[in-house]
N, CA, C and O atoms as CSV, one atom per row, in Angstrom:
chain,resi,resn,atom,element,x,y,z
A,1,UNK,N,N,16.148,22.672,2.553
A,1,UNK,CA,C,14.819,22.183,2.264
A,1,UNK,C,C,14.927,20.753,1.723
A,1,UNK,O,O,15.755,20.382,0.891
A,2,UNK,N,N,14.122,20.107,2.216
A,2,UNK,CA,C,13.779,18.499,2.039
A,2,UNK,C,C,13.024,17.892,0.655
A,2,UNK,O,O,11.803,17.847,0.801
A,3,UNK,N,N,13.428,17.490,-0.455
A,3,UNK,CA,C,12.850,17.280,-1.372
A,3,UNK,C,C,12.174,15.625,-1.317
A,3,UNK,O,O,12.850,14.646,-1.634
A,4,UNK,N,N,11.022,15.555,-0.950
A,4,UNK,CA,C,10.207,14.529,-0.664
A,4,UNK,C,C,9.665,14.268,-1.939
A,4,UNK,O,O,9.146,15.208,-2.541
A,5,UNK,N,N,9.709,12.817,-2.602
A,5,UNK,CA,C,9.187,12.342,-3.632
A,5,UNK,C,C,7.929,11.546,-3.237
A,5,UNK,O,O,7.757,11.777,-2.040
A,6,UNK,N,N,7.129,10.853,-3.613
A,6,UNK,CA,C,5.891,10.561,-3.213
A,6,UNK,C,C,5.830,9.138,-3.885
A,6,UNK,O,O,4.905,9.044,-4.692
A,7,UNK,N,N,6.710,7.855,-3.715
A,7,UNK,CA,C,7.122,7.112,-4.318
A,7,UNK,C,C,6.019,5.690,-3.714
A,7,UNK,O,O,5.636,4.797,-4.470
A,8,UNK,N,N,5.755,5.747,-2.600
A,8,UNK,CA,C,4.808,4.806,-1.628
A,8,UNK,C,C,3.196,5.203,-2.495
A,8,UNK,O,O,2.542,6.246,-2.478
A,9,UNK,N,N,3.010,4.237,-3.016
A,9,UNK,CA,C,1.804,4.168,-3.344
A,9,UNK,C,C,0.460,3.166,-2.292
A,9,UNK,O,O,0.711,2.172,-1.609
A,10,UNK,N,N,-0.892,3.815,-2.467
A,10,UNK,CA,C,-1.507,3.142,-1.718
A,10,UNK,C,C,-2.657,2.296,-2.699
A,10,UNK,O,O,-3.642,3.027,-2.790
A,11,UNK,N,N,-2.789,1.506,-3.168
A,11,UNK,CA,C,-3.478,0.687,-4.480
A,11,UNK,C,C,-4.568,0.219,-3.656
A,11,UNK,O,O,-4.842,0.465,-2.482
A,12,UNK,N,N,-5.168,-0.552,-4.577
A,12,UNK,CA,C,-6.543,-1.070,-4.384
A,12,UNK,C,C,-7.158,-1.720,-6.135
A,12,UNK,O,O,-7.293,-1.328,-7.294
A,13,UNK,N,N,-7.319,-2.674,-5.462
A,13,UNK,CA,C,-7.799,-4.039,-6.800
A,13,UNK,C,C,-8.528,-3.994,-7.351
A,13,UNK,O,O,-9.291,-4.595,-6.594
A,14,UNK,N,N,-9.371,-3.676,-8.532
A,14,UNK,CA,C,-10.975,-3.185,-8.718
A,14,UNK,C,C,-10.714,-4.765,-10.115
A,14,UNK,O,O,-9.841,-4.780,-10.982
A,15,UNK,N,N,-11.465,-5.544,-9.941
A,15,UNK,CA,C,-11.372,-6.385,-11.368
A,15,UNK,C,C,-10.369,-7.245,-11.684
A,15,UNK,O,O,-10.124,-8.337,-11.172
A,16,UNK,N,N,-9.900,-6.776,-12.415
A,16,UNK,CA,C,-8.834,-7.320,-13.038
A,16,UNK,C,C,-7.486,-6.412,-13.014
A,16,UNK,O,O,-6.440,-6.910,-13.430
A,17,UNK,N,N,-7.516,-5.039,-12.510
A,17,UNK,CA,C,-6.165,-4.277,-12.134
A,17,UNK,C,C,-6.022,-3.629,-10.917
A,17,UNK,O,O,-6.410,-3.987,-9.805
A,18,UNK,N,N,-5.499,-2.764,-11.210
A,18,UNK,CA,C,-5.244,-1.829,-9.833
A,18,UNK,C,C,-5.130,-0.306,-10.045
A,18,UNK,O,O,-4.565,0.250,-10.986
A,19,UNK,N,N,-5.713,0.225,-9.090
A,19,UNK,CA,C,-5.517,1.527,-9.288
A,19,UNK,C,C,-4.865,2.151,-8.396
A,19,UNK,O,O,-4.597,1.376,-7.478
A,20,UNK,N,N,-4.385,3.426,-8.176
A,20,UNK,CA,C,-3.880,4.127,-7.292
A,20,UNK,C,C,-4.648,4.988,-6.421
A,20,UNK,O,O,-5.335,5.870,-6.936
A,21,UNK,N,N,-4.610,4.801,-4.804
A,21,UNK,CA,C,-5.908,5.714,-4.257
A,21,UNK,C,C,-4.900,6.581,-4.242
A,21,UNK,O,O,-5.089,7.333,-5.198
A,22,UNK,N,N,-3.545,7.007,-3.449
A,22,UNK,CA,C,-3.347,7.804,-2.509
A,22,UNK,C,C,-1.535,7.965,-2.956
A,22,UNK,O,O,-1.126,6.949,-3.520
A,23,UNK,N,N,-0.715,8.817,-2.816
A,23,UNK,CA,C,0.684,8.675,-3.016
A,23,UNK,C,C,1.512,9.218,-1.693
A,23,UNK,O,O,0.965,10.244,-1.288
A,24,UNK,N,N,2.780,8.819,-0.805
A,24,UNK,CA,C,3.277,9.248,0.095
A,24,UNK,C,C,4.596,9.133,0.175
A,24,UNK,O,O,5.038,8.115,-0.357
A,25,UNK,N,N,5.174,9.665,0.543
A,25,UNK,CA,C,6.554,10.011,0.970
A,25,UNK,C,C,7.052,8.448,1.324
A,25,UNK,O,O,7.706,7.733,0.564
A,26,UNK,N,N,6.470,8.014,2.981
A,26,UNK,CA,C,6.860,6.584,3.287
A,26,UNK,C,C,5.755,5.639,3.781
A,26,UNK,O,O,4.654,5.921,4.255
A,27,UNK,N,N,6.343,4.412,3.546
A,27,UNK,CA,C,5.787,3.288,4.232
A,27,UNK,C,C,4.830,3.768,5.069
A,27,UNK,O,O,3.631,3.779,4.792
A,28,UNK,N,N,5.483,4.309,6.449
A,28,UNK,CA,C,4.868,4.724,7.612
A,28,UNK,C,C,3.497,5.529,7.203
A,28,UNK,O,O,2.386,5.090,7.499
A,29,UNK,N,N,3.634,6.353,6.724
A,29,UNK,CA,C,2.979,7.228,6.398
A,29,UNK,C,C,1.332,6.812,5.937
A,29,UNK,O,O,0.228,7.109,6.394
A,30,UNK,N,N,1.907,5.794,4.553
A,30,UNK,CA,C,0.774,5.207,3.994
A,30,UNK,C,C,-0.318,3.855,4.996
A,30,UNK,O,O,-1.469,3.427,4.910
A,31,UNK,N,N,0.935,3.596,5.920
A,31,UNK,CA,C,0.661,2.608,6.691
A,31,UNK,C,C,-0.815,3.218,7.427
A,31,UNK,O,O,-1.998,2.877,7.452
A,32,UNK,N,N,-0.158,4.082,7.870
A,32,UNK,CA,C,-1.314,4.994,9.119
A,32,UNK,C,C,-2.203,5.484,8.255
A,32,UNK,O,O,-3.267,5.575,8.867
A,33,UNK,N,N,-2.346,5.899,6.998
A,33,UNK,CA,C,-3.285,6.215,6.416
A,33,UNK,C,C,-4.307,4.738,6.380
A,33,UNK,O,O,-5.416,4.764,6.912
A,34,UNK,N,N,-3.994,3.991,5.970
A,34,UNK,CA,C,-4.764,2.672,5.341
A,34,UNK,C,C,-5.263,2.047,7.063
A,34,UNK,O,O,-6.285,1.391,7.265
A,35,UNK,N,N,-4.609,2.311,7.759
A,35,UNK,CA,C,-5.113,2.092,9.609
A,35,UNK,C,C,-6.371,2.706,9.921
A,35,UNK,O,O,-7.479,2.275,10.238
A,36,UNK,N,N,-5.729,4.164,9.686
A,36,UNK,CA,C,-7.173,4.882,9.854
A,36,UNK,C,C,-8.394,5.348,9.095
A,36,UNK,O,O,-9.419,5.869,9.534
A,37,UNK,N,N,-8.130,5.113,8.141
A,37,UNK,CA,C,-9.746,4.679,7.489
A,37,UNK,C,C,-10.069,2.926,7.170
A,37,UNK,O,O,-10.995,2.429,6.529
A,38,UNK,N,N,-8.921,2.257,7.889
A,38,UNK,CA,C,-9.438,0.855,8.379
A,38,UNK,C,C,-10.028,0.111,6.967
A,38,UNK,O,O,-11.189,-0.258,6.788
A,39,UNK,N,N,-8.952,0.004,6.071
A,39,UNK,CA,C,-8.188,-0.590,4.485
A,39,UNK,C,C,-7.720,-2.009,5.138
A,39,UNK,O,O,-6.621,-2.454,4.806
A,40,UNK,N,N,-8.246,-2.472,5.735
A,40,UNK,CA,C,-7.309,-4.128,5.783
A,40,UNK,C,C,-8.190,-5.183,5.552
A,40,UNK,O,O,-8.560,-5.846,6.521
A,41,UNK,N,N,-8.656,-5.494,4.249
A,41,UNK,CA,C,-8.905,-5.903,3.694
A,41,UNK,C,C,-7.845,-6.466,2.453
A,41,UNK,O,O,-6.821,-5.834,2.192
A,42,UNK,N,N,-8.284,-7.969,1.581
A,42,UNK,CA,C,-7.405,-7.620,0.469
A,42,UNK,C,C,-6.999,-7.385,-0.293
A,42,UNK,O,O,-5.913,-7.667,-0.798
A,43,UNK,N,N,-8.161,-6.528,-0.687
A,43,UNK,CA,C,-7.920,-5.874,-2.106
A,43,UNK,C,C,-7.428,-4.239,-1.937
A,43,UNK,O,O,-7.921,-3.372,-2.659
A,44,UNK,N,N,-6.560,-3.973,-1.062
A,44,UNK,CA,C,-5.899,-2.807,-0.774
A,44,UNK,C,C,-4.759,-3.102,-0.075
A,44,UNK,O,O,-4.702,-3.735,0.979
A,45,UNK,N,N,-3.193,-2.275,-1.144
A,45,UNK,CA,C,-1.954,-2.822,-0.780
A,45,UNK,C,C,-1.199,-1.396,-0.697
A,45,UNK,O,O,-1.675,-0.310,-1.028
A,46,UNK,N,N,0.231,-1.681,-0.120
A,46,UNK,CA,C,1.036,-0.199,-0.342
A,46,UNK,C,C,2.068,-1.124,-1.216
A,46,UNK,O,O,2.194,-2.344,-1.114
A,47,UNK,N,N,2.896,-0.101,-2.249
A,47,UNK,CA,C,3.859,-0.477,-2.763
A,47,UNK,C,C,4.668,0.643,-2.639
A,47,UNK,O,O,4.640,1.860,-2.821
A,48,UNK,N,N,5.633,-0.527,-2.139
A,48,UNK,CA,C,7.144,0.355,-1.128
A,48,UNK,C,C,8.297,1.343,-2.885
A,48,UNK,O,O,7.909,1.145,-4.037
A,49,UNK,N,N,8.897,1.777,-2.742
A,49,UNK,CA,C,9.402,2.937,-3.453
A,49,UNK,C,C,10.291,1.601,-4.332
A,49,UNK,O,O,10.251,1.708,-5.558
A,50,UNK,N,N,10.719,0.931,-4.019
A,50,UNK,CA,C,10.948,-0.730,-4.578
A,50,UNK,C,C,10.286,-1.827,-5.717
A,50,UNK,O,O,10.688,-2.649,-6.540
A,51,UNK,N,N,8.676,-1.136,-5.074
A,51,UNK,CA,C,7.885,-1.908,-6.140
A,51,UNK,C,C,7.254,-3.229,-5.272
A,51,UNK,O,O,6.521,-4.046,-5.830
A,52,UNK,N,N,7.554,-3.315,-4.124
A,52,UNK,CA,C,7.303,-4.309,-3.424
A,52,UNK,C,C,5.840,-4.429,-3.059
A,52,UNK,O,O,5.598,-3.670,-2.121
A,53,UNK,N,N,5.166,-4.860,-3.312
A,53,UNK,CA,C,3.454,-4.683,-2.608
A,53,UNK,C,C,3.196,-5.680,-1.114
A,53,UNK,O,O,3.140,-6.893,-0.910
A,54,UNK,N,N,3.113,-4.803,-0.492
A,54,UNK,CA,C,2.882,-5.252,1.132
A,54,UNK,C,C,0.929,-5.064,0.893
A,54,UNK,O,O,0.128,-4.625,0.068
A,55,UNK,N,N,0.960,-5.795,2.360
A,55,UNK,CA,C,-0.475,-5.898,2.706
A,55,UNK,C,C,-0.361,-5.850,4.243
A,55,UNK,O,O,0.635,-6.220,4.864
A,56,UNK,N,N,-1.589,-5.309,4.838
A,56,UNK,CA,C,-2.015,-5.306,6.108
A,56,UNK,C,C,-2.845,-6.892,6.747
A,56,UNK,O,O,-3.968,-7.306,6.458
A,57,UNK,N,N,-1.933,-7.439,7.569
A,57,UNK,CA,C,-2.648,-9.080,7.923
A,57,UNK,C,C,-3.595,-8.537,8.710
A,57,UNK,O,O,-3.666,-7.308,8.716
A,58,UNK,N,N,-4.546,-9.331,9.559
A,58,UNK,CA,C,-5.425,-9.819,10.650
A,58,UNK,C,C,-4.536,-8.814,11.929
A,58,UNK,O,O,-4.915,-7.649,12.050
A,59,UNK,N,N,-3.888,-9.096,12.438
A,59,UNK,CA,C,-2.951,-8.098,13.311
A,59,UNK,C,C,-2.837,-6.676,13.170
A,59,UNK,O,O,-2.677,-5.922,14.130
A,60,UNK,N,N,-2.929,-6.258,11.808
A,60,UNK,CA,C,-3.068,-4.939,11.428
A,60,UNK,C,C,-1.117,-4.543,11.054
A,60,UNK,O,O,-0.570,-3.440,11.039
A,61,UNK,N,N,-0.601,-5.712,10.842
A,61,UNK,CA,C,0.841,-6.021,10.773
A,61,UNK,C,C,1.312,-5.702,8.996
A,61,UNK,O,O,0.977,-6.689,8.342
A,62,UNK,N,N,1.637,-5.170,8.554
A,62,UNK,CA,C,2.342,-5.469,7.154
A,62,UNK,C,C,3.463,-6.095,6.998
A,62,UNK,O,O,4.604,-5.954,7.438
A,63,UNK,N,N,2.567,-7.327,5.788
A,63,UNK,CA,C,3.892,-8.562,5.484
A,63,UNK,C,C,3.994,-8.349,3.435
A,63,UNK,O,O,3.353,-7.718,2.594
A,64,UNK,N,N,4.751,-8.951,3.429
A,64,UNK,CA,C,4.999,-8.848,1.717
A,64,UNK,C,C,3.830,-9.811,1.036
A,64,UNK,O,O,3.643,-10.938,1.495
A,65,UNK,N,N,3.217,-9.414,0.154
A,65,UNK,CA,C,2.124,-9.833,-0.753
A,65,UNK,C,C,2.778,-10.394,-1.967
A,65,UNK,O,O,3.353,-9.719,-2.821
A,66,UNK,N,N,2.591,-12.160,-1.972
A,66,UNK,CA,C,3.324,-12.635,-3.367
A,66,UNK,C,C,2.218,-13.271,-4.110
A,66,UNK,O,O,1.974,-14.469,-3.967
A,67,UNK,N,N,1.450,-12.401,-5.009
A,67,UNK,CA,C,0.807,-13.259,-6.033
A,67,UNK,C,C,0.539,-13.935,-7.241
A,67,UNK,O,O,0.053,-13.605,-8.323
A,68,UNK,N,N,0.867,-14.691,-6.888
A,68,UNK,CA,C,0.554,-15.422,-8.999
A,68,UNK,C,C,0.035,-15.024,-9.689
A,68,UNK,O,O,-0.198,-15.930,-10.488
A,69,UNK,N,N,-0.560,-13.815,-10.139
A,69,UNK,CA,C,-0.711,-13.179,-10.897
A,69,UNK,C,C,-0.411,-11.934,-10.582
A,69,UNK,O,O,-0.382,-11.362,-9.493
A,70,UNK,N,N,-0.126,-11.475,-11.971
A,70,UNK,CA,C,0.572,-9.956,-11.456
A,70,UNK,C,C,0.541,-9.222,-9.919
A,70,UNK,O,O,1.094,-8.136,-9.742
């Protein structure tokens, strides 16, 4: 049996922080979630099991999100 941690978070910006909508196993996973209820916008990011916060471009492509503030 496969012990899957749920480390891929799917965020979203409200203000001044962030909250957590959604939690997943992987990338992929969260990817296709945020596709299909059509999240590409930018105040909704995944952060990889790393801590890395990606975003969905214009293409529907995920690139790494670097912002000057937190």
């Amino acid at each position: 049996m496969t012990n899957l941690t749920h480390d891929v978070r799917v965020i979203k910006h409200i203000g001044t922080s962030y909250d957590v909508f959604a939690n997943f196993p992987t990338v992929q996973e969260a990817l296709d979630y945020m596709r299909r209820l059509e999240f590409a916008n930018d105040s909704w990011y995944i952060v990889n099991a790393d801590g890395v916060r990606l975003r969905m471009n214009q293409q529907g492509k995920l690139e790494v999100f670097h912002s000057l503030i937190g």
